[in-house]
C-alpha positions as CSV (number, residue, x, y, z in Angstrom):
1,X,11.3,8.7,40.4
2,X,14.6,10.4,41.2
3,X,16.1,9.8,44.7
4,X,16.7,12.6,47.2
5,X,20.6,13.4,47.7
6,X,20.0,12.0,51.2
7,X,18.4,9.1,50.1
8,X,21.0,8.1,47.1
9,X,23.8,8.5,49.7
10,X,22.0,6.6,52.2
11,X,21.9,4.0,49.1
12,X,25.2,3.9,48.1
13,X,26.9,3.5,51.7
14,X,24.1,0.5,51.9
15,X,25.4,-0.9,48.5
16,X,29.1,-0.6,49.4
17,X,28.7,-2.8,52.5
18,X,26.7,-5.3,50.8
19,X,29.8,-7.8,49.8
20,X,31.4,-7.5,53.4
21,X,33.8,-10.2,53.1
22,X,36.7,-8.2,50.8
23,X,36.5,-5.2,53.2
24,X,36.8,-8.0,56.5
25,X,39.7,-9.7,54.6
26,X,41.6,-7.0,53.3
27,X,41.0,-4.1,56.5
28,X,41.1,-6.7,59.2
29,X,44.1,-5.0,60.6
30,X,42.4,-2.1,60.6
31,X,39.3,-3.3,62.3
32,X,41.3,-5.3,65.2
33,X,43.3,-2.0,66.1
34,X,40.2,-0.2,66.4
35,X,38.6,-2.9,68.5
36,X,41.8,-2.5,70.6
37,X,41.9,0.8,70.7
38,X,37.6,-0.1,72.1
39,X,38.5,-2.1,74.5
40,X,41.9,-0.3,75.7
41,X,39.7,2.6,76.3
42,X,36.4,0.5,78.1
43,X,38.9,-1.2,80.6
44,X,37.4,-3.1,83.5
45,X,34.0,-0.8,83.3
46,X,30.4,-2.7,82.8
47,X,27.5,-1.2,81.1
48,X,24.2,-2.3,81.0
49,X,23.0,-1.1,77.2
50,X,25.4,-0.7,75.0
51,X,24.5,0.4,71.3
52,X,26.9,-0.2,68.1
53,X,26.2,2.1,65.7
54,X,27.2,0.9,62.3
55,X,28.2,-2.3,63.6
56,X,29.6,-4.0,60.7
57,X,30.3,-7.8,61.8
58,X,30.4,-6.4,65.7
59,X,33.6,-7.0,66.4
60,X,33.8,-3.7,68.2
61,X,31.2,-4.6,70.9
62,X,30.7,-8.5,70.7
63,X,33.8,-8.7,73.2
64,X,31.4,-6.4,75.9
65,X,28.6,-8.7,75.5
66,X,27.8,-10.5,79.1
67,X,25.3,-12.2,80.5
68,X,24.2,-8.8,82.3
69,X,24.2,-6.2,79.6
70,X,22.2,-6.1,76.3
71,X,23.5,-5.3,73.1
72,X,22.1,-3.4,70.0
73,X,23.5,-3.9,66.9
74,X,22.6,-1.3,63.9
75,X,23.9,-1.6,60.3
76,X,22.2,-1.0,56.8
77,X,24.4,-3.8,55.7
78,X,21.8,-7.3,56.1
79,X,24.9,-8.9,54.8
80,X,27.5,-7.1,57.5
81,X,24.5,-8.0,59.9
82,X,24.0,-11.7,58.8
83,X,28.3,-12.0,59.9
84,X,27.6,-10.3,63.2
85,X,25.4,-12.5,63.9
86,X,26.6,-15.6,63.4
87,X,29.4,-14.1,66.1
88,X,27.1,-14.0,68.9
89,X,27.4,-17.1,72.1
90,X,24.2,-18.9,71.3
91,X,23.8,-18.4,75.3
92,X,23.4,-14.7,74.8
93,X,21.8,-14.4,71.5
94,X,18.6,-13.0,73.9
95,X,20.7,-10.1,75.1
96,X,21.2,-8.4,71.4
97,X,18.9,-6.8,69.6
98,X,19.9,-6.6,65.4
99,X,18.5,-3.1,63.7
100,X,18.9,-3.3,59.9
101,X,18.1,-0.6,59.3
102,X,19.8,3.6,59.0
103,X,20.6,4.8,62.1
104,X,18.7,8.3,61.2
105,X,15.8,6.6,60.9
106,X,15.7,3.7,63.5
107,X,13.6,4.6,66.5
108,X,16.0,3.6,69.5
109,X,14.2,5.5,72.5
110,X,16.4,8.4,74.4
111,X,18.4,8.6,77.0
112,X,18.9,4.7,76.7
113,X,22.3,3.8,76.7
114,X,25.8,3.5,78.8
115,X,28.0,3.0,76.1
116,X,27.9,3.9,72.2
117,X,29.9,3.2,69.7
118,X,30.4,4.7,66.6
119,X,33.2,3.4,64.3
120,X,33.8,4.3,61.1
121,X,30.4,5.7,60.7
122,X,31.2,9.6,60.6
123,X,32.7,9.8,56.8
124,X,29.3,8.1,55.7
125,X,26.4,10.1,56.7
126,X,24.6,13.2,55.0
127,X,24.7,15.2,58.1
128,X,27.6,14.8,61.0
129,X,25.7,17.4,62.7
130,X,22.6,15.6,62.4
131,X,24.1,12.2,63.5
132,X,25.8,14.3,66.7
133,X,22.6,15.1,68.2
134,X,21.0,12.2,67.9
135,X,23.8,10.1,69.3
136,X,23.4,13.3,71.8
137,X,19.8,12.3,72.8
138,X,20.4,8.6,73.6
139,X,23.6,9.3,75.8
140,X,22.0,8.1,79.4
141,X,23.5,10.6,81.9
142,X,27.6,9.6,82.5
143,X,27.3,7.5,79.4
144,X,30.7,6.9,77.4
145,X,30.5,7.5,73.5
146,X,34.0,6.1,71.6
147,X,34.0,7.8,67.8
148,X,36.0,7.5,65.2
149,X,37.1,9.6,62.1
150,X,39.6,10.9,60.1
151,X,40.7,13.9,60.7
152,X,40.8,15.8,57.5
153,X,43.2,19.1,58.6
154,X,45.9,16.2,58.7
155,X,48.7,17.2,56.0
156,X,48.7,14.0,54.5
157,X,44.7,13.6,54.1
158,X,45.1,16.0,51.3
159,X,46.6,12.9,49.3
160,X,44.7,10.7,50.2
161,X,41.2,13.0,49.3
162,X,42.8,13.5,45.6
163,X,43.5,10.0,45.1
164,X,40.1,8.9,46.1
165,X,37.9,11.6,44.2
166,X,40.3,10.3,41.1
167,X,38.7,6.8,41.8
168,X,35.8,7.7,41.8
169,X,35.7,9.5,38.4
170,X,37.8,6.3,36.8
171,X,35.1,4.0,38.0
172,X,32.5,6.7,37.5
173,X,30.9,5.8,40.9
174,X,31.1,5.9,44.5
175,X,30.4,9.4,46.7
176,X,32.1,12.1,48.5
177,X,33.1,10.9,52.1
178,X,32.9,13.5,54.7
179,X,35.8,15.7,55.7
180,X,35.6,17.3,59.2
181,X,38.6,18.0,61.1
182,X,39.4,16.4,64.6
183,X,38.9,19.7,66.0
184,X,35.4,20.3,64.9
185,X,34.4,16.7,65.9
186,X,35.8,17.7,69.5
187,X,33.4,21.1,69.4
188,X,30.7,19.2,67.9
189,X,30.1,16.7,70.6
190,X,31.5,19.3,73.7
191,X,28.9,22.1,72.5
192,X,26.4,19.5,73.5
193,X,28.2,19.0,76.4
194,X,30.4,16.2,75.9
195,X,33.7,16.2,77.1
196,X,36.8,14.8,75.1
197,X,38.5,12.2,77.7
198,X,40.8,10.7,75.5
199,X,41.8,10.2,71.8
200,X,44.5,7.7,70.0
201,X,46.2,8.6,66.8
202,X,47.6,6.6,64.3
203,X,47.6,5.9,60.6
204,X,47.4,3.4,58.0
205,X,50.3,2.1,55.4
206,X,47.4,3.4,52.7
207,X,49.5,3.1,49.6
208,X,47.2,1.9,46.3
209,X,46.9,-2.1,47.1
210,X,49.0,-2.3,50.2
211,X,46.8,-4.5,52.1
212,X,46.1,-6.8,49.3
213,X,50.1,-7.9,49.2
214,X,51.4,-7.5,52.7
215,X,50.3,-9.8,55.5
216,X,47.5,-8.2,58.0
217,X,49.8,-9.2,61.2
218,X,52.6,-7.0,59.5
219,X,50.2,-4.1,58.8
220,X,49.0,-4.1,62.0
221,X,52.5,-4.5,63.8
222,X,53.6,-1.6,62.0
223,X,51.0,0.5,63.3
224,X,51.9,-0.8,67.0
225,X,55.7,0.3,66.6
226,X,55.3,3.3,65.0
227,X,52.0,4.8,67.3
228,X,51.9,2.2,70.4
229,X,49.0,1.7,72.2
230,X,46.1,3.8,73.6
231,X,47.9,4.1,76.8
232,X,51.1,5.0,75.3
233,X,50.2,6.8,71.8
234,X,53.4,7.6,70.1
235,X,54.1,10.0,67.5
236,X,50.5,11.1,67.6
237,X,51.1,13.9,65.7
238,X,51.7,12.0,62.7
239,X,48.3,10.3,63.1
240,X,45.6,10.7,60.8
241,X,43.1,8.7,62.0
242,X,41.4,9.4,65.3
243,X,39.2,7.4,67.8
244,X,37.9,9.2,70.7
245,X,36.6,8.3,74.1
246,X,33.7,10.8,75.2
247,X,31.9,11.3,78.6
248,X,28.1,12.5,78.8
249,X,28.5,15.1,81.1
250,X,24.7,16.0,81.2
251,X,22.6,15.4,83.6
252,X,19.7,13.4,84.0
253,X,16.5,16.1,82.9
């Protein structure tokens, strides 16, 4: 039987995440800003569900996890999933809840959650739109959503497109991430009313092999001097890669 395109993409995101530990090693740098960037964003605020979309190892939401909050955790990665949870406090292992399964198909209820995450996720899907409203109908009213992507109207995306659809015919593999601009992220989520609050720009030293050779501290430094923080984003024009903070501005119905 032949696979649906939704289906064989669904697969092959599934398959890529299935050996976590090179992508941990060699994009931890990556992963720490952006659970920076999470956290710089969340400040002192408490939520009662929080849902990670795409998860990974959690080290996104892990840090939010109290004693009076519960957690979900979704990935299609078991393996991703097996690494998150062997992060959780044995003393709060009863206030997470691990979903390995797509998020387009999991059923997660509506209007359920404070806080969602959704990291790295965006490039991945069949339908952005699709994802969008459904992230749309478990917003609780006043709930914060913090996204990620690339934005792909950036001058020097155009690089980095060619030189990954060249990889993927050398290894004759692999599919077509998504490319939507930051602007049409920002009307995506505001047409269904959900205001932009904030965004932080920055990109990656993304030469061929770069994080294989240079230290992950030095990586990640360099991204600190040359963008800053989320409080104090510098040079933001020349960033490439965006994470947003989002306010449900909808009320209850």
């Amino acid at each position: 039987m032949v696979e649906s395109p939704i289906r064989s993409k669904v697969s092959q995101v599934k398959m890529a995440y299935e050996k976590p530990y090179s992508y941990l090693t060699r994009r931890r740098y990556n992963i720490n800003i952006r659970a920076e960037t999470v956290q710089a964003f969340v400040g002192n605020a408490r939520f009662g569900r929080i849902l990670d979309i795409g998860c990974g190892d959690g080290s996104m939401s892990l840090p939010l996890l109290t004693s009076k909050n519960h957690l979900v955790l979704v990935d299609m990665s078991s393996s991703m999933l097996s690494v998150a949870r062997s992060r959780i406090p044995t003393e709060l292992s009863d206030n997470v809840e691990i979903i390995n399964e797509d998020f387009m198909t999991a059923n997660l209820g509506s209007n359920s959650y404070d806080l969602v995450l959704c990291i790295g996720v965006l490039a991945h899907v069949d339908s952005p739109s699709a994802l969008v409203d459904k992230i749309a109908s478990l917003l609780a009213p006043g709930a914060i959503l913090i996204m990620e992507s690339t934005d792909a109207a950036h001058p020097t995306n155009k690089v980095v497109t060619v030189y990954h659809k060249v990889l993927r015919t050398i290894r004759r593999s692999g599919y077509a991430f998504n490319l939507i601009s930051s602007s049409e992220v920002v009307r995506m989520l505001e047409n269904r009313c959900i205001k932009l609050s904030a965004i932080y720009r920055y990109s990656l030293l993304s030469f061929p092999g770069m994080d294989r050779f240079v230290p992950q501290r030095l990586l990640r430094a360099w991204i600190r001097v040359m963008y800053g923080t989320p409080q104090c984003n510098r040079n933001a024009h020349l960033g490439k890669e965006c994470i947003y903070l989002f306010k449900n501005s909808r009320s209850a119905s």
